[in-house]
DRENDO-1510 file (C-alpha; in Angstrom, 1 decimal, always signed):
<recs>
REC; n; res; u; v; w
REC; 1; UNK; +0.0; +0.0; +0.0 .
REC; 2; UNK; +2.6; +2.3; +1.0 .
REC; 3; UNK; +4.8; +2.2; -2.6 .
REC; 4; UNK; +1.9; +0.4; -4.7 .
REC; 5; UNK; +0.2; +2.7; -8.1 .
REC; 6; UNK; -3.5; +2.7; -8.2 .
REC; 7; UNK; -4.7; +1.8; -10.7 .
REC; 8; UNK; -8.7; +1.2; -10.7 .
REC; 9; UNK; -10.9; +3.5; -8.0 .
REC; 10; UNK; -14.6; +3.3; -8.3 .
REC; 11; UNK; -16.8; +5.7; -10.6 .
REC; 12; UNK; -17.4; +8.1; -7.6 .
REC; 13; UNK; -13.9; +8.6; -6.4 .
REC; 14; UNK; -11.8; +11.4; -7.3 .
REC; 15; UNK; -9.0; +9.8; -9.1 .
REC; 16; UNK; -5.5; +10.5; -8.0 .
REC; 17; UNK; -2.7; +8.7; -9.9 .
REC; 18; UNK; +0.5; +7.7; -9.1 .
REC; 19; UNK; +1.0; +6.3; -5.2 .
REC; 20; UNK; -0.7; +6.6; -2.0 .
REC; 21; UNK; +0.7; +9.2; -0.5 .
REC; 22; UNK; -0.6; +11.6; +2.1 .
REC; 23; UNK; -3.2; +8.9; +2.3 .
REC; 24; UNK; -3.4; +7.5; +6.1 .
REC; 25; UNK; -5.1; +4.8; +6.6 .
REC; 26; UNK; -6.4; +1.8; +9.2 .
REC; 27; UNK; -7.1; -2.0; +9.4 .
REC; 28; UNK; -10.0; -3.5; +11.2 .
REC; 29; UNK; -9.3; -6.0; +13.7 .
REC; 30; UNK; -10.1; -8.7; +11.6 .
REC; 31; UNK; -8.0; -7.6; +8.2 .
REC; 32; UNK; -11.3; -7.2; +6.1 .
REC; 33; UNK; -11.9; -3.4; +6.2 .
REC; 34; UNK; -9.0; -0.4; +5.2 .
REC; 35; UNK; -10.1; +3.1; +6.4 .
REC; 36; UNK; -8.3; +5.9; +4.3 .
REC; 37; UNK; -9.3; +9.1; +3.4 .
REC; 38; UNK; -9.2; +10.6; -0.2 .
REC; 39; UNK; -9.0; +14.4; -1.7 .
REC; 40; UNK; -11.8; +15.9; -2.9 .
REC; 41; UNK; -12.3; +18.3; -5.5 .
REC; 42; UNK; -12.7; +20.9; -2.9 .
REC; 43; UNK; -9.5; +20.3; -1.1 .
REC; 44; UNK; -11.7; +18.6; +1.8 .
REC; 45; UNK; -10.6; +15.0; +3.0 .
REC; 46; UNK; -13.4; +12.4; +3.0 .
REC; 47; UNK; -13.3; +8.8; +4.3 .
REC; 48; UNK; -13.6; +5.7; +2.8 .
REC; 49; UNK; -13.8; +1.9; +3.6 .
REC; 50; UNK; -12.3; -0.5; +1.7 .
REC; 51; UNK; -13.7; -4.0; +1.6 .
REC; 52; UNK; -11.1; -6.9; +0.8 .
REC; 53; UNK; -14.4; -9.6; +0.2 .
REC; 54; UNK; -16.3; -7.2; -1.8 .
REC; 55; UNK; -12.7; -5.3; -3.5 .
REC; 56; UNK; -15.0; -2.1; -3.5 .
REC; 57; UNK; -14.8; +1.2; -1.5 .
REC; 58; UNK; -17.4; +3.0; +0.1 .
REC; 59; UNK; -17.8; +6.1; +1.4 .
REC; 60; UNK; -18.7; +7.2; +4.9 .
REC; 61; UNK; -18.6; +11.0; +5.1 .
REC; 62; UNK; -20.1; +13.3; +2.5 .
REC; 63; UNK; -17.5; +15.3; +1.7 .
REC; 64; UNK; -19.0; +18.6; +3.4 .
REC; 65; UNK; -16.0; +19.1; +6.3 .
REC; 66; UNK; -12.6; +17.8; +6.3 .
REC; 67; UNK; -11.8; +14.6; +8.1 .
REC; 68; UNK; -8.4; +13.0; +8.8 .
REC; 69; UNK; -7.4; +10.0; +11.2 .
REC; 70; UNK; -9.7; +7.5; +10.7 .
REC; 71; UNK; -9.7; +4.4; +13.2 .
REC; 72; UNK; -11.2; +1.3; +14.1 .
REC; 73; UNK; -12.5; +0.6; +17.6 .
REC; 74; UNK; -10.5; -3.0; +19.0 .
REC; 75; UNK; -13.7; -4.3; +19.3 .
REC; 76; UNK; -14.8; -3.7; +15.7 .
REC; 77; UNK; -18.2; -1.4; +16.9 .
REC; 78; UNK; -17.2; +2.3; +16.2 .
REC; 79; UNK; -14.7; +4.2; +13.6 .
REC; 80; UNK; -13.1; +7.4; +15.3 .
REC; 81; UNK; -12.0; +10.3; +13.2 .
REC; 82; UNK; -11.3; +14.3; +13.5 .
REC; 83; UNK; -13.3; +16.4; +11.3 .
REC; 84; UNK; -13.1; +20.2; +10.9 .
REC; 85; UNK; -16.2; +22.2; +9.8 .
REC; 86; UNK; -13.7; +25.7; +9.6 .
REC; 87; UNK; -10.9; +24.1; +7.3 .
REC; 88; UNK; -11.9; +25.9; +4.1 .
REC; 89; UNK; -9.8; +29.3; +4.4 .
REC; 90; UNK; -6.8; +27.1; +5.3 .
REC; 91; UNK; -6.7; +23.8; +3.8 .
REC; 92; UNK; -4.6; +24.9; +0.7 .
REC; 93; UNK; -1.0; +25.5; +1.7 .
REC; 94; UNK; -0.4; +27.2; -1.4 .
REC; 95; UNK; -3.3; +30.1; -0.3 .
REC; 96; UNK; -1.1; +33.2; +1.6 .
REC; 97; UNK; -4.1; +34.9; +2.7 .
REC; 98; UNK; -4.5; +32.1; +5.1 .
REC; 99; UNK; -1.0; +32.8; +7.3 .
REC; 100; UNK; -3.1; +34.2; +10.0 .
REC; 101; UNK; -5.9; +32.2; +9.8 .
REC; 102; UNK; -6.4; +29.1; +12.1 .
REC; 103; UNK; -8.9; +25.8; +12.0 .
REC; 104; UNK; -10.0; +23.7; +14.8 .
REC; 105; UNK; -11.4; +20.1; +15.0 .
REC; 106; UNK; -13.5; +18.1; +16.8 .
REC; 107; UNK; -13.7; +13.9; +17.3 .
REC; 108; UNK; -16.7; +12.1; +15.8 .
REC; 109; UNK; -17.4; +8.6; +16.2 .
REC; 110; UNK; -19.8; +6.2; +14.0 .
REC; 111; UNK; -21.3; +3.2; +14.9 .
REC; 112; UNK; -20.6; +0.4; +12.8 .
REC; 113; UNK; -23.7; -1.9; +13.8 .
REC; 114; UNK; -27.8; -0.9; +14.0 .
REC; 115; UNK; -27.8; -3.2; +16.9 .
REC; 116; UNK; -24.6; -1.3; +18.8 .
REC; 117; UNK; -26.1; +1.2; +21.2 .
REC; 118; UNK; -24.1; +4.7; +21.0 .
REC; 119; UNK; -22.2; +4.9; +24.2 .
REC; 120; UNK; -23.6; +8.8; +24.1 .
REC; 121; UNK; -27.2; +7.4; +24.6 .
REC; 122; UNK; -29.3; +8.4; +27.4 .
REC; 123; UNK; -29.3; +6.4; +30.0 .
REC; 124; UNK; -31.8; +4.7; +32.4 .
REC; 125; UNK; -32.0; +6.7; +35.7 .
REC; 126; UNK; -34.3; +3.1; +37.0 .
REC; 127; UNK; -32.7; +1.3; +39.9 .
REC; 128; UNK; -31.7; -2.2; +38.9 .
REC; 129; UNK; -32.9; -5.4; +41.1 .
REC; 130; UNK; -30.0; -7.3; +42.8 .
REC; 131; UNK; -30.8; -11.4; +42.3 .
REC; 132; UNK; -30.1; -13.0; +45.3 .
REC; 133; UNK; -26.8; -14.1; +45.6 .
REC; 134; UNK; -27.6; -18.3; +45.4 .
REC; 135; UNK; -29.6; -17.5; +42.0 .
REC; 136; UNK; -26.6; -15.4; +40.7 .
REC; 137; UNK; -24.5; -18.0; +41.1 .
REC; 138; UNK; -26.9; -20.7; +39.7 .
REC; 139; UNK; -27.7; -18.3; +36.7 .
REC; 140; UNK; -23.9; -17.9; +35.9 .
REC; 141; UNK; -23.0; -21.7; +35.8 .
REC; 142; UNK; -25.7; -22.4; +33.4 .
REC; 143; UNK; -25.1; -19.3; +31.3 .
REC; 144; UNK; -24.0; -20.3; +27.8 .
REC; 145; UNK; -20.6; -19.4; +26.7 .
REC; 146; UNK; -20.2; -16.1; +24.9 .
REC; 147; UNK; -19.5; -16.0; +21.3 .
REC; 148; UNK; -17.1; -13.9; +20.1 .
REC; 149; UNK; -18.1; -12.4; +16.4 .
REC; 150; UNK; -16.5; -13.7; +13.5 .
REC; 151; UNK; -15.4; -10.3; +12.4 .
REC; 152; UNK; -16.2; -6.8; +11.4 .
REC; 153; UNK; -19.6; -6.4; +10.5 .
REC; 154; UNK; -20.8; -2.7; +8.5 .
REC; 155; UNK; -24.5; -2.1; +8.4 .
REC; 156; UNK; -24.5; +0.9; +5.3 .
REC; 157; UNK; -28.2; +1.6; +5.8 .
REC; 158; UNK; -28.3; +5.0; +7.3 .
REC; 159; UNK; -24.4; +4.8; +8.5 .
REC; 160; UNK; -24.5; +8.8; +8.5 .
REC; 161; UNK; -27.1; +8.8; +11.1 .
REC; 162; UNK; -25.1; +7.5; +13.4 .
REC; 163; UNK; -22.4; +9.8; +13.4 .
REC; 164; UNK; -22.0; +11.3; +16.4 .
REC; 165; UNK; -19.3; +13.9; +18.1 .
REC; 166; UNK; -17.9; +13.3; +21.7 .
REC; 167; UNK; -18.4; +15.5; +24.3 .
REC; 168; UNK; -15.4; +17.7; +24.0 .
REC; 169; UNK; -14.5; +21.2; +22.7 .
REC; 170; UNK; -13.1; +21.2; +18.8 .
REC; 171; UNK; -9.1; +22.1; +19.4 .
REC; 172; UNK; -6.0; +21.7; +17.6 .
REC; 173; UNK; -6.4; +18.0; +17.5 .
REC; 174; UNK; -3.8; +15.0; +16.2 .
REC; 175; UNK; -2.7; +11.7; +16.7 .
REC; 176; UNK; -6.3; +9.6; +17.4 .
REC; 177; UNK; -5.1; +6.4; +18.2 .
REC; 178; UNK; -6.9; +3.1; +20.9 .
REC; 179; UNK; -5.2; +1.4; +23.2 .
REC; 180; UNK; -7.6; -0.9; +25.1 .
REC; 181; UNK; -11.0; -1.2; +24.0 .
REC; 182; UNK; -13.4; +1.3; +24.6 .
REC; 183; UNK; -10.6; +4.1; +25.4 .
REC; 184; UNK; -9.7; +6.7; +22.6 .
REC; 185; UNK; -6.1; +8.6; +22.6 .
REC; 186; UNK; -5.5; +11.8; +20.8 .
REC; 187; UNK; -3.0; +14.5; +21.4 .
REC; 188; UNK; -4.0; +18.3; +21.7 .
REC; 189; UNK; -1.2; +20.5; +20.2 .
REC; 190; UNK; -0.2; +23.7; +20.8 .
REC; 191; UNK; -1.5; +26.4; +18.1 .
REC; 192; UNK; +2.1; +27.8; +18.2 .
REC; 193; UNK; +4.0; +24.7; +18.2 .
REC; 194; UNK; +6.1; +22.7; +20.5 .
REC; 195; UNK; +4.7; +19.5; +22.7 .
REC; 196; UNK; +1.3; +18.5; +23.3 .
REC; 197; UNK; -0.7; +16.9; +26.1 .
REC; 198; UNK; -1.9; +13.5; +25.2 .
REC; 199; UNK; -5.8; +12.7; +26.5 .
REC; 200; UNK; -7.5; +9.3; +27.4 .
REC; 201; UNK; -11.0; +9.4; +26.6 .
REC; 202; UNK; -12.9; +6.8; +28.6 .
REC; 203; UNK; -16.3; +5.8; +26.7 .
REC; 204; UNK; -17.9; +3.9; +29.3 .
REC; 205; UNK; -16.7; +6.6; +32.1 .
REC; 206; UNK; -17.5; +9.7; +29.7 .
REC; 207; UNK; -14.6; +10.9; +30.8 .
REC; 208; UNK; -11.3; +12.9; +29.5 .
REC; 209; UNK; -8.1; +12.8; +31.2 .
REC; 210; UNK; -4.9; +14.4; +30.8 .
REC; 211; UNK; -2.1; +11.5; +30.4 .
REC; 212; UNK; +1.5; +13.2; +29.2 .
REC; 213; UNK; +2.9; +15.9; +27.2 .
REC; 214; UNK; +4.8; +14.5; +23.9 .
REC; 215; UNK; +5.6; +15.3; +20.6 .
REC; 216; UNK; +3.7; +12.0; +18.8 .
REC; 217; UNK; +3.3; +8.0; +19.7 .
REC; 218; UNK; +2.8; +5.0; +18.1 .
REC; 219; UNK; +0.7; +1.8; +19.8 .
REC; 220; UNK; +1.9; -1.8; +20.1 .
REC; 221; UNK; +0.1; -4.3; +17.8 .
REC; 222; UNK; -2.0; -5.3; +21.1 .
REC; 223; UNK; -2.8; -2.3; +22.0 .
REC; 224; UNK; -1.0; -2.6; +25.8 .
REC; 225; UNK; +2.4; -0.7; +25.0 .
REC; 226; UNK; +3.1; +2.8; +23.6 .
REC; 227; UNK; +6.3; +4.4; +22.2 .
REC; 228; UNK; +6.4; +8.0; +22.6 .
REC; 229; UNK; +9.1; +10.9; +22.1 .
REC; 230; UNK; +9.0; +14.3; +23.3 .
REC; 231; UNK; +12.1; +16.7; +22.3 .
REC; 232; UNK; +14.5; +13.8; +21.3 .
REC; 233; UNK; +13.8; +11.7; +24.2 .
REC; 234; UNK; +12.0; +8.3; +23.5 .
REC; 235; UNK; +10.1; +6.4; +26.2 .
REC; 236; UNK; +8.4; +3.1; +25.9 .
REC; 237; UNK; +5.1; +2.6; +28.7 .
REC; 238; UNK; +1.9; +1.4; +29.2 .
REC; 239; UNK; -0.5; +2.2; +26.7 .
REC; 240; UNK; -2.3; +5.7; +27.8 .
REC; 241; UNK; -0.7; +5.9; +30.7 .
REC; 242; UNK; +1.5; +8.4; +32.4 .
REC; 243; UNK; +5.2; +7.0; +32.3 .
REC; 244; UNK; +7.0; +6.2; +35.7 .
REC; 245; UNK; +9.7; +9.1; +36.4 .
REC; 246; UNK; +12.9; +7.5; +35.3 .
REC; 247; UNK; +11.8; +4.5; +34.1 .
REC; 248; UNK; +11.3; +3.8; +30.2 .
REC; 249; UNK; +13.6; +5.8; +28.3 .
REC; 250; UNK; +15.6; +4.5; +25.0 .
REC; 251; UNK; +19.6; +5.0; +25.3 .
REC; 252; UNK; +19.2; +6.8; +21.9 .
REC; 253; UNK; +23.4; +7.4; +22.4 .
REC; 254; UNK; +24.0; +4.0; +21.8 .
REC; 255; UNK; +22.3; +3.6; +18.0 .
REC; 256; UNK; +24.1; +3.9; +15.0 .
REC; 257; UNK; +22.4; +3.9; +11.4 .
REC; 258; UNK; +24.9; +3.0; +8.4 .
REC; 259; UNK; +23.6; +5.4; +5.1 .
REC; 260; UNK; +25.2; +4.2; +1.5 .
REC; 261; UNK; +24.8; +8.2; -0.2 .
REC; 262; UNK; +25.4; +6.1; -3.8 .
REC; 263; UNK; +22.7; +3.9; -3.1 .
REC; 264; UNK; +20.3; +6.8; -0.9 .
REC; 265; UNK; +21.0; +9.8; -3.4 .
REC; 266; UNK; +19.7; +8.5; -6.6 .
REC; 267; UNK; +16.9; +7.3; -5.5 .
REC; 268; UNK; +15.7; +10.5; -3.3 .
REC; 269; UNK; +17.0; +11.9; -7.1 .
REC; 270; UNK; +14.5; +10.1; -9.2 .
REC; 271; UNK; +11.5; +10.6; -6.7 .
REC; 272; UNK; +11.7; +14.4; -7.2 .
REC; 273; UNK; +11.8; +13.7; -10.8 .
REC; 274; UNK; +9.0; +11.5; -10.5 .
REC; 275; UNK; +6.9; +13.7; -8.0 .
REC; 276; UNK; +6.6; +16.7; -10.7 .
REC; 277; UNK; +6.6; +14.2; -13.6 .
REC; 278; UNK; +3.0; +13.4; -11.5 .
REC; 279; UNK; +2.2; +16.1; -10.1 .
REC; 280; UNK; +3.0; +19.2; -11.7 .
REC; 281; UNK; +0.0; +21.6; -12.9 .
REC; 282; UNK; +0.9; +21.4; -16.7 .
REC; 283; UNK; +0.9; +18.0; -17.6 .
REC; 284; UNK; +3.4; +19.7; -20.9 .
REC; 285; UNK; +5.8; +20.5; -18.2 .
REC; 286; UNK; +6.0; +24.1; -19.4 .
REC; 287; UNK; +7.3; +22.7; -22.5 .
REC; 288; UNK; +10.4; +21.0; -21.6 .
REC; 289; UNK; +11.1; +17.1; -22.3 .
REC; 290; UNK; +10.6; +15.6; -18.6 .
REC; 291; UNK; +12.3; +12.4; -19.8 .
REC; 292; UNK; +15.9; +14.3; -21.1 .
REC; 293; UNK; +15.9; +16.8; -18.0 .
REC; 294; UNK; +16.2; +13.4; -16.1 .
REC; 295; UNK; +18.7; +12.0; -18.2 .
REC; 296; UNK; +20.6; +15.3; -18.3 .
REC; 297; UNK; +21.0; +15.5; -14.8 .
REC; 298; UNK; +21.3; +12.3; -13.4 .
REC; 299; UNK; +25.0; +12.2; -15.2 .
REC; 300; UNK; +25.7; +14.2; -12.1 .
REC; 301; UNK; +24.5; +11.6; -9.4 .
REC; 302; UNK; +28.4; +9.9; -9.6 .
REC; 303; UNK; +30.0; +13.4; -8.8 .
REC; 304; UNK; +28.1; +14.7; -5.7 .
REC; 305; UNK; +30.3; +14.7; -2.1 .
REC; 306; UNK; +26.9; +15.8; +0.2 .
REC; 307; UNK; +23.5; +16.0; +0.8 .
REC; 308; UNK; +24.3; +19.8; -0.2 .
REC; 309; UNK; +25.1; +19.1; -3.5 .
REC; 310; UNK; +22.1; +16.9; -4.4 .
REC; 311; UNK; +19.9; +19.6; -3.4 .
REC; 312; UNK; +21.6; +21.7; -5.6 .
REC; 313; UNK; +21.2; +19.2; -8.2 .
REC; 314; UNK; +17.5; +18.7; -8.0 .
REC; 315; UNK; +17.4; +22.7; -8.2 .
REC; 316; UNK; +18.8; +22.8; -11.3 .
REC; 317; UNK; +16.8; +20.3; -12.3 .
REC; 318; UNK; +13.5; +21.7; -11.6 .
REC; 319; UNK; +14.3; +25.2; -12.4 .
REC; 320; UNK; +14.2; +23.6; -16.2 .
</recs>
């Protein structure tokens, strides 16, 4: 996915060729189900599921806000994702008279099922009955055993209804992410850069919590470990949880990473021929022959001493 072409979207997509870049994307639990997101016309992200059975993608928001982050629930009931309704004045880089504008987002989450219950529902304010304690303990040795589900299930029928937004003020959101089940993580960054505080939002609790300030994290495959760095230190903890002072950090001193520049250089050479060969505005390339500008400059590749150099040589390049 990360290196692969497309090459076959369905009717309704915007088609984007070349690779899937700036796409970011998430598996179900169960491997059937890719969540991505997808540039519209308008500039707005919208997000898509991809079926693996069905090799077909559908879409779940309608395009009207931008939406990034998409992720499954562990339990397979609920997608997460940020979505901005004030993204419009700055969602194009390119735009200056946006330098001193700013856009906020706020966390949605979709049920997958008809049958799941939102965890925002009201709920009953009735007492319940406590069973005796000898017909509790009858009643659980002949309860049958609890089946698990065979996988992700998607009920499409009115799947827009049932998006909902949690209980928390849009910010300067990033990073959604699930540890256990039924717990959502998310960082809230700083408008003027630096560190953020990570949060632990607690579904069944409806509650947020401040965990630990950090620059970004990534979640263990099961969900229980985190790695997370803030300003060049790296610490590995339990997953949304507050690190133990001293206790976690990665001797970063002690790594060493070989490079082979005649082996890194031509390739980072040919991608920034190959990103304007894609995506440049004027698919005549303001007249000049793509194909011999590579040729042309690539004789160079053998001669370069630093990283310096072969910026200076994709300059020259480009400026053709």
């Amino acid at each position: 996915v990360g290196t692969g072409a497309i090459t076959k979207v369905d009717a309704d997509e915007l088609y984007v060729p070349g690779p899937f870049r700036n796409i970011h994307g998430d598996w179900s639990s169960d491997s059937k189900w890719l969540a991505y997101t997808r540039v519209t016309g308008s500039q707005f992200r919208r997000i898509y599921l991809y079926s693996l059975d069905q090799k077909k993608s559908f879409a779940l928001t309608d395009g009207l806000s931008n939406v990034t982050d998409p992720i499954f629930d562990r339990g397979g009931k609920y997608l997460y994702f940020f979505a901005s309704t004030d993204a419009g004045p700055v969602i194009n880089w390119f735009d200056q008279s946006n330098n001193d504008m700013r856009s906020v987002n706020s966390i949605y989450l979709v049920t997958l099922q008809k049958e799941t219950i939102s965890p925002f529902a009201k709920e009953s304010d009735e007492e319940k009955i406590k069973e005796p304690s000898d017909s509790a303990k009858i009643k659980k040795e002949t309860a049958p055993a609890e089946k698990k589900p065979a996988g992700v299930t998607i009920d499409w029928d009115g799947i827009q209804n049932r998006i909902v937004d949690l209980p928390l003020k849009a910010g300067n959101y990033g990073s959604l992410g699930t540890g256990k089940e039924d717990e959502l993580l998310y960082i809230e960054y700083p408008f003027g850069g630096g560190p953020g505080m990570m949060h632990k939002y607690d579904l069944k609790k409806r509650k947020d919590n401040e965990v630990t300030e950090m620059n970004g994290y990534e979640i263990s495959a099961d969900g229980k470990k985190m790695l997370f760095t803030k300003t060049n230190v790296w610490t590995i903890c339990n997953a949304g949880e507050k690190p133990e002072p001293g206790k976690g950090m990665l001797n970063m001193d002690a790594i060493q990473v070989r490079t082979e520049p005649n082996q890194e250089w031509p390739q980072i050479f040919n991608e920034a021929w190959r990103i304007n060969r894609d995506y440049f505005y004027d698919p005549g390339m303001h007249g000049a022959n793509w194909s011999a500008m590579k040729k042309k400059y690539e004789a160079f590749l053998p001669h370069l001493s630093c990283r310096s150099d072969l910026n200076t040589l994709i300059q020259w390049m480009c400026s053709e």
